[in-house]
C-alpha positions in Angstrom: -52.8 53.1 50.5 -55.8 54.9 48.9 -55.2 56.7 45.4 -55.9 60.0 46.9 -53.6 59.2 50.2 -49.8 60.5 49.6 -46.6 59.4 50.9 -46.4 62.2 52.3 -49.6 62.0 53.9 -48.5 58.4 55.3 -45.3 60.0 56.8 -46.9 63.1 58.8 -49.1 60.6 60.1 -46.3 59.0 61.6 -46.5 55.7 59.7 -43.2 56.0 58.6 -40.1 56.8 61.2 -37.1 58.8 59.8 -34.3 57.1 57.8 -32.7 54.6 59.5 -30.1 52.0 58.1 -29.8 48.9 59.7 -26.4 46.6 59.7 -29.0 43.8 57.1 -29.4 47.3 54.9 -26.0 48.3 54.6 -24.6 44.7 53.5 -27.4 44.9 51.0 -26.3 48.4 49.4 -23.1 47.4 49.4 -23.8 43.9 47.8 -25.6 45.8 45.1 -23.1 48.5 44.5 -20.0 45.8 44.4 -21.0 42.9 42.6 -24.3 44.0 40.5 -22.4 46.9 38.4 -23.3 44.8 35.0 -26.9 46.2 36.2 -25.8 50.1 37.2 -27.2 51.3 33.7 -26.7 54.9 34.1 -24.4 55.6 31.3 -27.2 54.6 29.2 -29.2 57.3 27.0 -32.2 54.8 27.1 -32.0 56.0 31.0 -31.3 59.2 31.3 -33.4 62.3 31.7 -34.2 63.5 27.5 -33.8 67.3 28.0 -36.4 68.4 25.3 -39.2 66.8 27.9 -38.0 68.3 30.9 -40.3 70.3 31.5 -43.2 67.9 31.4 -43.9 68.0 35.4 -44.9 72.0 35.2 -46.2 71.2 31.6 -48.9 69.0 32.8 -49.4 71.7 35.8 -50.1 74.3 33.3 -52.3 72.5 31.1 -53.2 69.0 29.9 -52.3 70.2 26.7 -49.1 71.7 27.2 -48.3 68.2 28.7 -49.4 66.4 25.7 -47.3 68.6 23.6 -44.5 68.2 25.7 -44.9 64.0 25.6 -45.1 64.2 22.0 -42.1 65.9 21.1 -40.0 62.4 22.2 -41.4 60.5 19.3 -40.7 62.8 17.0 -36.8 61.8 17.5 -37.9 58.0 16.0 -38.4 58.8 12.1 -35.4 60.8 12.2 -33.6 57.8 12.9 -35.9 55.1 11.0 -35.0 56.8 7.7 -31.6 56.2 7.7 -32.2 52.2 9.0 -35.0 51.4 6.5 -32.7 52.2 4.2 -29.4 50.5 5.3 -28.1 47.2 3.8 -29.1 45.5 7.5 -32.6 46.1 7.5 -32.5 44.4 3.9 -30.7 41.5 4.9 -33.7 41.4 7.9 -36.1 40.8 5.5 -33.8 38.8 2.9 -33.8 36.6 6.0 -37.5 36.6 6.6 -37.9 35.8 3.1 -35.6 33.1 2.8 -37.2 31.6 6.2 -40.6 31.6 4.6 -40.0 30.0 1.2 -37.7 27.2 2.6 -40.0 23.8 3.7 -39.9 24.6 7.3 -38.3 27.8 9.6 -40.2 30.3 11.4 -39.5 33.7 12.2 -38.9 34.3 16.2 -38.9 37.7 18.1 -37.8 37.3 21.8 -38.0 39.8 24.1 -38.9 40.6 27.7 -41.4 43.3 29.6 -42.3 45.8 26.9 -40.5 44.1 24.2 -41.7 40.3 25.2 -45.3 41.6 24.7 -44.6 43.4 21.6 -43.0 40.2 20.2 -46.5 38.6 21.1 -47.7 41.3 19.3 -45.9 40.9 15.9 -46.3 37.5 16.0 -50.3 37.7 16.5 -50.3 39.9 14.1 -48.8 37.9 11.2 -51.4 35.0 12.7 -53.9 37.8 12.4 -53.7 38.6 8.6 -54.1 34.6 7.9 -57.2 34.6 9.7 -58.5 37.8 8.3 -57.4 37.1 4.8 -57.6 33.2 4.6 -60.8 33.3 1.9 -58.0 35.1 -0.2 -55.3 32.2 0.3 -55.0 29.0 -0.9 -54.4 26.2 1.7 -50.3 26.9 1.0 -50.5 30.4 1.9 -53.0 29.7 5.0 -50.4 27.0 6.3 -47.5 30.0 6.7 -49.3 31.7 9.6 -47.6 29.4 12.1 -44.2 30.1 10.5 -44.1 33.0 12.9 -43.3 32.5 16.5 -42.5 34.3 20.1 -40.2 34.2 23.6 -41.7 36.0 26.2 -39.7 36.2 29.6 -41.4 34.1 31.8 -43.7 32.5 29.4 -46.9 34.5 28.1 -47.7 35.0 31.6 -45.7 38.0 31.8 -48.4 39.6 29.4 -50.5 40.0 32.8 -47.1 41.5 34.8 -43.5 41.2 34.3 -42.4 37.9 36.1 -40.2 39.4 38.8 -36.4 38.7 38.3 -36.9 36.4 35.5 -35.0 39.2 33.7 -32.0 38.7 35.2 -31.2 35.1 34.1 -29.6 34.4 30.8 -29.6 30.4 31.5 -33.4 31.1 32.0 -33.6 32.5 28.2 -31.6 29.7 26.9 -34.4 27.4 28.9 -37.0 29.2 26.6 -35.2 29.1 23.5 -34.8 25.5 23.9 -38.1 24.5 24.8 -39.1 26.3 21.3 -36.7 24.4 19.8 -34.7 27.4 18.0 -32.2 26.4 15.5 -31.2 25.9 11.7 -34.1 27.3 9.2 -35.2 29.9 12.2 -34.8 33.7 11.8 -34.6 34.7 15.2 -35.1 38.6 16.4 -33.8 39.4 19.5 -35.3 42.7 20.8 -34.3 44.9 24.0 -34.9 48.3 24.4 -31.9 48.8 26.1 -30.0 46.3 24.9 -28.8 44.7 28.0 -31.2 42.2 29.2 -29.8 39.3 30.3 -32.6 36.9 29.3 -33.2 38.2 25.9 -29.5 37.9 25.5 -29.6 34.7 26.5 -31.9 33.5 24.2 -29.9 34.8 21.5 -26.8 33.1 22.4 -28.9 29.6 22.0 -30.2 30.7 18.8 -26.6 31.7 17.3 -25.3 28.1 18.7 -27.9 26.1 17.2 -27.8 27.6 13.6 -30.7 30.0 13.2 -30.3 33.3 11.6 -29.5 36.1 14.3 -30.2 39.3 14.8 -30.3 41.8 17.9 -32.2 45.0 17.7 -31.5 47.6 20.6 -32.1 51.2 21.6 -29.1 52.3 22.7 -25.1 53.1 20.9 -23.8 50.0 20.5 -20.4 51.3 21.3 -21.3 52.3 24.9 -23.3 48.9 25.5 -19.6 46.8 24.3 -17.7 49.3 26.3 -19.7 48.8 30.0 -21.1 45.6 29.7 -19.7 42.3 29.1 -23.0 40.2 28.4 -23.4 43.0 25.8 -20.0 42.9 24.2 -20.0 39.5 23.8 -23.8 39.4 22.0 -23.0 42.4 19.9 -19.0 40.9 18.7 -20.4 37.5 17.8 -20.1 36.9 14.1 -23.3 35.1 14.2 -25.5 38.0 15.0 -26.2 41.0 12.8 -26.6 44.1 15.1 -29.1 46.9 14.0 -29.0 49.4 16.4 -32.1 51.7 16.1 -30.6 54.7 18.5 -33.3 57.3 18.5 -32.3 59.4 22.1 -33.4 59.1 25.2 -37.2 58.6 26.7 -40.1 61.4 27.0 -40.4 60.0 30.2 -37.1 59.0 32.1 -36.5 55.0 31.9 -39.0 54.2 30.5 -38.6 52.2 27.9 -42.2 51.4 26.5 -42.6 54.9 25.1 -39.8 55.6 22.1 -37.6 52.6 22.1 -40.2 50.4 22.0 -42.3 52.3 19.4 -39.2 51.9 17.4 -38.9 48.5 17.1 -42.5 47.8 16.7 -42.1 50.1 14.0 -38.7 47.8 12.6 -40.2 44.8 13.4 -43.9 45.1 11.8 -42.4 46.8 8.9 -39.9 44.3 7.9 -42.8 41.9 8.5 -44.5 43.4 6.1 -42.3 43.4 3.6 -41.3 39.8 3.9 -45.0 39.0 3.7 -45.3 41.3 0.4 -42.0 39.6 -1.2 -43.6 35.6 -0.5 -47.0 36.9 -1.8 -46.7 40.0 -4.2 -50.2 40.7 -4.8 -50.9 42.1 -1.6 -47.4 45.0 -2.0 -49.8 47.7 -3.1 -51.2 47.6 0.1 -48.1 48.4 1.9 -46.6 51.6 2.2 -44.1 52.6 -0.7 -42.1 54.6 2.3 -42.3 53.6 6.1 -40.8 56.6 7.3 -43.4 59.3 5.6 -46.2 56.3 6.6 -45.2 57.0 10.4 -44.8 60.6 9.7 -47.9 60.7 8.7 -49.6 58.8 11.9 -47.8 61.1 14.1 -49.1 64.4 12.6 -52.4 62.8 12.9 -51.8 62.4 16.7 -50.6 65.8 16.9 -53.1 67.8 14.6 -55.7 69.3 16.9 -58.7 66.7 16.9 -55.7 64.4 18.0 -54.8 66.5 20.4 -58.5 67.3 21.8 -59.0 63.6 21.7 -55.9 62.7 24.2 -56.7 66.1 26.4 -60.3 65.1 27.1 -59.2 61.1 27.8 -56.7 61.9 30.3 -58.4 64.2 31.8 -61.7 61.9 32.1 -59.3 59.3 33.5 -57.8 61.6 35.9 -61.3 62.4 37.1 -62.1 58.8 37.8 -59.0 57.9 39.9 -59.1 61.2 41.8 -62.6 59.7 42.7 -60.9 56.5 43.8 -62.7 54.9 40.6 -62.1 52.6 38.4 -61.6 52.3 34.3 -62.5 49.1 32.4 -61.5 49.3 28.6 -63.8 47.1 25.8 -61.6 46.3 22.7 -61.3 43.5 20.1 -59.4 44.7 17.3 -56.3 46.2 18.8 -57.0 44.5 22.3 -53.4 43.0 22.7 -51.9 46.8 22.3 -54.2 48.3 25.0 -53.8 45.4 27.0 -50.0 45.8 26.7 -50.1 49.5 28.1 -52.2 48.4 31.1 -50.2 45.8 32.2 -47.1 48.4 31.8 -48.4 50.8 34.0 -48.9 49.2 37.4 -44.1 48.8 37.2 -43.8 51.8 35.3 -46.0 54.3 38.3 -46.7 51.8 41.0 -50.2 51.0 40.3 -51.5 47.7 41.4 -50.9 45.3 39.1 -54.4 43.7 37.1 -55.8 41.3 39.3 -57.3 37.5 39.3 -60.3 36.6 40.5 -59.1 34.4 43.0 -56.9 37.2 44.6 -60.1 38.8 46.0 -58.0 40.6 48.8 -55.6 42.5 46.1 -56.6 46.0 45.3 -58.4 46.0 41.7 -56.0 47.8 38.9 -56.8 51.3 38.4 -57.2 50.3 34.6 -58.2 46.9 32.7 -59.3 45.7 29.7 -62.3 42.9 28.7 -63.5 41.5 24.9 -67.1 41.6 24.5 -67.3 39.3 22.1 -65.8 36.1 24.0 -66.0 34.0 27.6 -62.3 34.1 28.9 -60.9 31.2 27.9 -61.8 31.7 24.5 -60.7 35.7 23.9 -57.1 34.3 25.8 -56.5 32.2 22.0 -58.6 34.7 19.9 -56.2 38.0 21.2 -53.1 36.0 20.6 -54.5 34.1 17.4 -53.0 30.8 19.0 -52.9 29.0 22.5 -50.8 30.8 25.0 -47.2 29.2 26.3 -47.0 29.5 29.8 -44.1 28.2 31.9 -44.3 25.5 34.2 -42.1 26.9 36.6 -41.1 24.8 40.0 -38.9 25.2 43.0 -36.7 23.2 41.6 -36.5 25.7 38.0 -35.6 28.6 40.7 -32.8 26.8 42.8 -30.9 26.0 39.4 -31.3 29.6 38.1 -29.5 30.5 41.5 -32.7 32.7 42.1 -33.5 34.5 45.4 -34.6 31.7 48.4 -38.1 33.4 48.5 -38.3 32.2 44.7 -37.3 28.6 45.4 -39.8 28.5 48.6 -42.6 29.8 46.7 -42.2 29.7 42.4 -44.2 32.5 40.7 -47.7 31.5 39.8 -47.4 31.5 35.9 -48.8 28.2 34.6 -51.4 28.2 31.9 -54.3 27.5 34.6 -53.3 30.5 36.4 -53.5 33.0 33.3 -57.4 32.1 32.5 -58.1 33.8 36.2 -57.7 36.9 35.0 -61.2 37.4 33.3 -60.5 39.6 29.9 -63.4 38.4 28.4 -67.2 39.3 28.3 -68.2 37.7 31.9 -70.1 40.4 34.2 -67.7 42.3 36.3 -69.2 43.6 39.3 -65.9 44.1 41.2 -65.1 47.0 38.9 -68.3 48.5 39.5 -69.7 47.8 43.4 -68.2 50.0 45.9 -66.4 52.5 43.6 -67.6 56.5 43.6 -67.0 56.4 39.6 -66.5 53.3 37.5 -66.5 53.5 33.5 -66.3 51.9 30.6 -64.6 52.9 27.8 -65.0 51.5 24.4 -61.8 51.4 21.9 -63.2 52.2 18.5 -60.5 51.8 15.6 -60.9 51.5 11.7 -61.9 47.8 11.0 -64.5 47.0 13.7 -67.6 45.1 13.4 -70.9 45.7 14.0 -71.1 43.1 16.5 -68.3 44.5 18.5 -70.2 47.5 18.7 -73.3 46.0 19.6 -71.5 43.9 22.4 -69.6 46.8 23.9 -72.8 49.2 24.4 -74.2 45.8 26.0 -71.7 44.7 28.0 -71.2 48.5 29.5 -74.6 49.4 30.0 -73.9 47.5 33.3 -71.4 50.7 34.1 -72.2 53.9 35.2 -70.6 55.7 33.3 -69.9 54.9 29.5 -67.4 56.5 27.1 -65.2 56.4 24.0 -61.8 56.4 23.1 -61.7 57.4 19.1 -58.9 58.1 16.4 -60.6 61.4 14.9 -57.9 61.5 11.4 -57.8 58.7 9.0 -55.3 55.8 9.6 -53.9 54.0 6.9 -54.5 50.6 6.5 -51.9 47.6 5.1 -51.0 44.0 5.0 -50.4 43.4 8.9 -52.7 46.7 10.1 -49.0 48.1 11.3 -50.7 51.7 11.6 -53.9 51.0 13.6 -51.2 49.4 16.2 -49.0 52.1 16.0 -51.8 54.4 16.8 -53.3 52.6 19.3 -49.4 52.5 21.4 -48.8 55.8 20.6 -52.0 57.2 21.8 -51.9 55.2 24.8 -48.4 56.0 25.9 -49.4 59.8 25.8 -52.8 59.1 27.9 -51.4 56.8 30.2 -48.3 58.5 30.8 -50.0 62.0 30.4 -52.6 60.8 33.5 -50.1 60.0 36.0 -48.5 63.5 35.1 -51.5 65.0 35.6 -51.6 63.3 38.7 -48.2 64.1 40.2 -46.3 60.7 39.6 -44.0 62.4 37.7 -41.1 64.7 39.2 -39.6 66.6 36.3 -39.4 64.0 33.7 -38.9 60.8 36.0 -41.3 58.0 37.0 -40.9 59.2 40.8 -43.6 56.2 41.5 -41.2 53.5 40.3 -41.1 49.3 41.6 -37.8 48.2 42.1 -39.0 44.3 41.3 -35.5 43.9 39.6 -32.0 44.8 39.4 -32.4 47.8 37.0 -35.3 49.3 38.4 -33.3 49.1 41.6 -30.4 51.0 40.0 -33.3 53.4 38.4 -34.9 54.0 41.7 -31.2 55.0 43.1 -30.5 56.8 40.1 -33.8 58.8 41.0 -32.7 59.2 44.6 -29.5 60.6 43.6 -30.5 63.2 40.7 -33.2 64.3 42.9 -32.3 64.2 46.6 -28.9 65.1 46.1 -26.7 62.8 47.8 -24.3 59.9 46.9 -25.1 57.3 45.2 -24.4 54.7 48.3 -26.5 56.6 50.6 -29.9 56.2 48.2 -28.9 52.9 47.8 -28.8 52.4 51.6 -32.6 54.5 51.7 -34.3 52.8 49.2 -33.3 49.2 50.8 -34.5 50.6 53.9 -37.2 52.0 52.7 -38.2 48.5 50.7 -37.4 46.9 54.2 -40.0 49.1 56.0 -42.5 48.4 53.2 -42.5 45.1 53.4 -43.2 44.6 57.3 -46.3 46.2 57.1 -49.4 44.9 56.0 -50.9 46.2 53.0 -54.2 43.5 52.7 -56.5 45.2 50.5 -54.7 48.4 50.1 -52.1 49.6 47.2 -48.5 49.0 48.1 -46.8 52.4 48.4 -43.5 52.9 46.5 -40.3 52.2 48.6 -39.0 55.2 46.1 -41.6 57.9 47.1 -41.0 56.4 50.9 -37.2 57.3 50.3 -37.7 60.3 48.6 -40.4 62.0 51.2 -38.3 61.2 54.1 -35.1 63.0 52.3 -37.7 65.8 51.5 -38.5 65.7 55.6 -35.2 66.2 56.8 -34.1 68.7 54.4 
């Protein structure tokens, strides 16, 4: 499907017959509604429609500002919240743990997570690497030997930085794989993050880590009363005395569902804070650099993103983004410092609106993403260890893996491509990159300029995006604080790029009120999401959208999309409700 070419557009041209339900539809629906109700999340906050963005669909149709107002006003709900656990006795005993971890002979700290919070637990962890590589002329050999005393879980290995690994999700036993191949246990703090706090994998992670002696603790987005009261994985995780709970419930999304924007942002807030503080208790020359208050710090950043120049800045990159894809172009973003972050919020668009997801260069007959992101400074290989600060750990993942997980046959007939070797194909480094340019009415580069950079990157950028036709840059115009770990410059860069990337695919009409309408449904809660969808906006039970969207994935997937985006079994559901109404 071309960018400019709607569902709708698909359906009057008789691509797409009316609803029908087949028997091998039905049984599906009714599978999913009888035996996959630990994955029916409704009752969640993290979920649901937040009513003080509800408006954001005519927002963004009035102006791009009035969107970007509207998006903003969710994150203003996270400090509210952050106050009060900054300064409870849990977040304490987070960093007494963190402490204790670092002084003892051996221990690292682990954050687990999956999707959104598996890259952001890359993310802390490269950035505790990052300061030892920054600083290390400060150090002595000691100090220098702690950076690897942080570590990481990533559903699905560090492939999932590229795209979520589909299903892996739903498979505790596949978490405990992970936990175990890291060898969690006694000495170990161990961070268990979930925006929502119910994924299976992350829980089951956690439930290795608490067996084998390490210091526990599960941070979540959501009441914890409601998560022991509907779920049992949950209520087991949050009951066990082995595992402190801090709960860091801020309200629901700016966007429904999705879970990148303010939960996320709130535990990268926890996390890189408490970080930070560890750090400044082991090594107490470098507190003054910290902020004396984490709250009014974050405060602070925000009223920078929302003064006007903030503001102006977001406006004129989403609508210059806008522009591009309306042209059926193409952005490529340069970065060094910060590169993980923006890398982050590209991958997380092509699930969160149905965008292709970033492509290989051995998977010549995909469609290219709408966005991506390259180093200047280093070939492939190399920028893959420089943006993580260490070699990536990628999952060798065989048929055999899949059968014992109990995963779906096409899984066991054909494992994900996740392996090491197939990471390096993605080419985020400085090599030419014609297929972003040839064939494309616009293409552009954008350059990410935050506090910190060096001259060189500079110099590389404007070289390396000479080659595009179009050249641009994506500025902070307010000072950001700087600190121990560079917390703020990463909280500006997710903030910011929530807002634009979110804000652009408002512009562009993926949004219906405040719902990702373009949603994938690659696993069992973005099923229930797309239903949930279904229901709030077409109006009818929730078994009948369950039986549409199957049949609407089921028509998807007989045709043949070869070099064409994948349109959204959601959208195909929802248009043909629209049709017949």
């Amino acid at each position: 499907m071309r960018i400019g070419m709607t569902v709708a557009t698909v359906l009057a041209a008789g691509a797409v017959s009316a609803f029908e339900c087949s028997d091998a539809v039905k049984a599906k629906a009714r599978d999913f509604i009888d035996n996959e109700k630990q994955f029916h999340l409704g009752f969640l906050p993290t979920e649901q429609s937040n009513p003080i963005t509800a408006t954001l669909e005519e927002d963004f149709k009035r102006s791009t500002l009035a969107g970007v107002q509207c998006l903003q006003r969710g994150d203003r709900q996270i400090p509210i919240t952050m106050r009060h656990v900054f300064a409870g006795e849990k977040f304490e005993k987070l960093v007494d743990s963190m402490v204790k971890t670092l002084q003892a002979p051996k221990g690292r700290i682990i954050f687990s997570g999956c999707g959104a919070t598996g890259r952001l637990s890359i993310l802390l962890e490269s950035m505790w690497r990052d300061f030892f590589y920054r600083r290390a002329a400060e150090l002595t050999p000691a100090e220098r030997a702690l950076a690897d005393r942080s570590a990481s879980i990533m559903t699905g290995g560090d492939f999932a930085l590229i795209k979520s690994v589909e299903f892996f999700e739903d498979f505790a036993e596949g978490g405990r794989r992970q936990a175990a191949a890291l060898n969690v246990g006694e000495g170990d703090t161990f961070v268990a993050i979930t925006e929502g706090g119910e994924t299976s994998s992350v829980l089951g992670t956690l439930q290795y880590a608490a067996e084998h002696g390490a210091t526990c603790f599960l941070v979540f987005n959501n009441p914890a009363d409601l998560l022991r009261g509907y779920l049992d994985r949950c209520r087991e995780a949050i009951d066990n005395p082995k595992v402190t709970v801090i709960d860091i419930y801020c309200g629901s999304m700016s966007l429904a569902g999705s879970t990148r924007m303010q939960a996320t942002s709130s535990e990268q807030l926890l996390g890189s804070c408490a970080l930070e503080a560890a750090l400044c208790r082991v090594m107490p020359r470098f507190a003054k650099e910290t902020a004396k208050d984490y709250t009014l710090a974050f405060e602070t950043l925000l009223a920078g993103l929302e003064s006007p120049g903030g503001r102006a800045g977001l406006v004129k990159a989403i609508d210059f983004e806008k522009g591009v894809y309306e042209k059926h172009g193409r952005i490529t973003y340069l970065a060094d410092k910060c590169m993980l972050d923006l890398f982050t919020d590209n991958t997380e668009r092509s699930p969160t609106f149905m965008l292709p997801p970033l492509r290989s260069r051995r998977d010549k007959h995909l469609a290219q993403s709408w966005a991506f992101v390259k180093n200047p400074l280093h070939p492939t290989v190399e920028c893959w260890n420089e943006m993580m600060r260490r070699h990536p750990r990628c999952l060798e993942f065989t048929s055999e893996d899949a059968r014992s997980l109990k995963m779906p046959q096409r899984f066991i007939d054909s494992p994900p491509l996740i392996k090491y070797s197939d990471l390096i194909t993605y080419m985020i480094g400085n090599e030419p990159a014609p297929e972003r340019i040839q064939g494309y009415a616009r293409a552009a580069a954008v350059i990410l300029r935050v506090p910190g950079e060096t001259q060189e990157f500079v110099d590389a950028a404007n070289s390396l995006a000479a080659a595009w036709p179009e050249k641009t840059e994506f500025r902070f115009p307010f000072p950001i604080a700087d600190s121990p770990l560079e917390i703020w410059k990463h909280l500006a860069v997710k903030l910011a790029f929530n807002c634009l990337s979110t804000g652009t695919m408002a512009a562009m009409g993926r949004v219906a009120g405040n719902w990702m309408s373009w949603v994938s449904i690659s696993n069992k809660k973005l099923i229930d999401r797309g239903i949930r969808l279904l229901v709030e906006l077409g109006g009818i039970s929730y078994e009948e959208a369950a039986q549409r969207l199957f049949a609407a994935e089921e028509w998807v997937e007989s045709q043949d999309w070869t070099g064409k985006e994948t349109p959204c079994a959601v959208q195909i559901a929802l248009e043909r409700l629209r049709k017949e109404k």
